[in-house]
C-alpha positions in Angstrom: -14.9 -55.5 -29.8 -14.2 -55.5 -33.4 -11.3 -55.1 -34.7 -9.7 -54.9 -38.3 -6.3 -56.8 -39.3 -4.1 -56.0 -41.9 -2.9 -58.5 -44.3 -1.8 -59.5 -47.6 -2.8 -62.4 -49.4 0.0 -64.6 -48.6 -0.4 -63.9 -44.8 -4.0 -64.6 -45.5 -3.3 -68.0 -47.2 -0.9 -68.5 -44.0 -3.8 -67.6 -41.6 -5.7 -69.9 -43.1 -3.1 -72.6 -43.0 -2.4 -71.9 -39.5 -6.2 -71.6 -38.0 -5.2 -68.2 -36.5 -4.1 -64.9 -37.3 -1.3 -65.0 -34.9 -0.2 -65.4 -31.6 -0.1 -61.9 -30.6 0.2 -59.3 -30.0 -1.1 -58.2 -33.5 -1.7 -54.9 -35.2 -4.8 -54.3 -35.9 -7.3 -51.4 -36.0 -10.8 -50.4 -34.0 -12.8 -47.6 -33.0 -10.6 -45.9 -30.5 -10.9 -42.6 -28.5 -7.9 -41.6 -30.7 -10.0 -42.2 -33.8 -13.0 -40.8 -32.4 -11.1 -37.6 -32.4 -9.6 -38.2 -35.6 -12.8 -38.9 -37.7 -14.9 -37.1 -35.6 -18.1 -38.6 -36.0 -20.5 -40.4 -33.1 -22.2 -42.5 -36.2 -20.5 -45.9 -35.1 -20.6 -47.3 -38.7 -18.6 -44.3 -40.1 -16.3 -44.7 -37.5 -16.0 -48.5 -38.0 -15.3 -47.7 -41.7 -12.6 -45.4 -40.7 -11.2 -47.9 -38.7 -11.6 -50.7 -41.8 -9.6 -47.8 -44.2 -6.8 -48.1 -41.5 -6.3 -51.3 -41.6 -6.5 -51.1 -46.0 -3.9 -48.0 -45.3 -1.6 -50.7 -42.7 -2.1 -53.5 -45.5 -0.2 -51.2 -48.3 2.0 -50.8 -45.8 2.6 -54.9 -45.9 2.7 -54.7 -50.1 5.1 -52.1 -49.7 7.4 -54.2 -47.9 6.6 -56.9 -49.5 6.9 -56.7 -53.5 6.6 -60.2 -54.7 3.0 -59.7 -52.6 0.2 -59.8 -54.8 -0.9 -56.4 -55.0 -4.6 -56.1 -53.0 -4.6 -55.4 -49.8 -6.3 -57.7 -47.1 -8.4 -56.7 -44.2 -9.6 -59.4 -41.8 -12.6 -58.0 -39.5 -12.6 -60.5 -36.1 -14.0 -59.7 -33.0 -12.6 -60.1 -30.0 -13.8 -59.8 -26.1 -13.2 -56.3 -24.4 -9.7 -55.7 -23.0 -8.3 -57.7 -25.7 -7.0 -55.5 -28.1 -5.5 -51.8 -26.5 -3.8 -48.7 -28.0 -0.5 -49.6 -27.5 1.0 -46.6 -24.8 3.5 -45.1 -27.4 1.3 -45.1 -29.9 -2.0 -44.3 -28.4 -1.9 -40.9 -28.6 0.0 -40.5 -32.1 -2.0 -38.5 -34.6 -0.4 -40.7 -37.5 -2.1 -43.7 -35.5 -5.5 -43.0 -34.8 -7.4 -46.9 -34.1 -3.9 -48.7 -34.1 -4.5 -51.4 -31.8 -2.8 -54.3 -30.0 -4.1 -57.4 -30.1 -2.9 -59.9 -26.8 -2.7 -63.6 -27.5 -3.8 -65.9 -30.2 -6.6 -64.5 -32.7 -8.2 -68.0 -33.8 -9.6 -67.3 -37.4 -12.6 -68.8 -36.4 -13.1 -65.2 -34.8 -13.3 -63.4 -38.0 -16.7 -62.0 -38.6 -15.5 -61.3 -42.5 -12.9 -60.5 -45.0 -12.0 -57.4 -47.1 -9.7 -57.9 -50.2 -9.4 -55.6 -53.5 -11.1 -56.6 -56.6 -8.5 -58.0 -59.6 -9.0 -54.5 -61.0 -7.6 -52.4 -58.2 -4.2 -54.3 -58.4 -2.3 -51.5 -61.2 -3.4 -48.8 -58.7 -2.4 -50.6 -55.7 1.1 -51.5 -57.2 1.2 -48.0 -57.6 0.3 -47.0 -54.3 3.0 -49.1 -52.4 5.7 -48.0 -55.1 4.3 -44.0 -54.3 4.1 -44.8 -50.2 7.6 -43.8 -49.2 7.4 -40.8 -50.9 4.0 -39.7 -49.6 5.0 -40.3 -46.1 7.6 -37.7 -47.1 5.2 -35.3 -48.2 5.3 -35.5 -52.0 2.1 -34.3 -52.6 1.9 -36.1 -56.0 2.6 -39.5 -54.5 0.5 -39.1 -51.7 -2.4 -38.3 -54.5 -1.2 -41.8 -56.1 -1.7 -43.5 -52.8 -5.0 -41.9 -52.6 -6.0 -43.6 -55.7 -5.9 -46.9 -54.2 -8.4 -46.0 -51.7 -10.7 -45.0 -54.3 -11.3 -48.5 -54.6 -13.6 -50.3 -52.0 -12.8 -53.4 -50.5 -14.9 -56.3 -51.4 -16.6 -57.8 -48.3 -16.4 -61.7 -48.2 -18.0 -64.2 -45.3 -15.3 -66.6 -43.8 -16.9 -69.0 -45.6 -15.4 -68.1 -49.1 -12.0 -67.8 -47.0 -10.7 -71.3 -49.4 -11.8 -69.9 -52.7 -9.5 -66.6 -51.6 -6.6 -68.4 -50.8 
């Protein structure tokens, strides 16, 4: 199964450091019955794009909470066997977590299939977008359209083998 974790930079320099992405259970997002429903699509690389803008939506989440974070949000893509990752059974069902996932145990980085981090020029709108998240998730329909902006950037795709040069 694939599955998408969120990161930031820093946690990605850690992951690095470390060999894993933690010792579980993680966050992370996949292609769920939840987010089946959610998307609704049967094209599995729509859906596994949904599941990829999750996880970019769970790594604001990260910059929000973290400000001294550099400001591009991290997506590791790693795959792990079947029955390793689960909806977790309070959040399964949630319609404001559609793919959220629970990763059991360890999640060695040599797993990860690729890596997904914003471009230097995306960093102003993403700055923005964690500064406008609180309020969105309030329902201010300005700051929600702020947040959207970072999204309008696409995640550069890089092999695990350019994992150094990112860090």
């Amino acid at each position: 199964m694939r599955v998408y974790v969120p990161l930031t930079l820093s946690g990605l320099a850690e992951a690095h450091r470390a060999g894993e992405l933690g010792t579980g259970p993680l966050v992370a997002y996949a292609v769920t019955p939840a987010l089946r429903e959610w998307y609704l699509s049967d094209d599995v690389e729509e859906l596994e794009y949904a599941a990829l803008n999750r996880a970019a939506l769970a790594s604001l989440r990260l910059l929000a909470a973290d400000p001294g974070a550099t400001r591009r949000r991290v997506v590791v893509a790693a795959d792990v066997p079947d029955g390793a990752a689960a909806a977790g059974p309070d959040r399964g069902l949630d319609p404001a977590a559609p793919g959220e996932v629970r990763v059991a145990g360890p999640l060695p980085l040599a797993k990860a299939a690729a890596v997904h981090v914003d471009s230097a020029d995306a960093e102003a709108d993403v700055s923005a977008a964690a500064e406008a998240l609180t309020a969105a998730d309030g329902g201010d329909d300005d700051a929600q359209f702020v947040v959207d902006g970072a999204e309008d950037h696409e995640l550069l795709w890089y092999a695990t083998q350019e994992l150094p040069n990112l860090v």
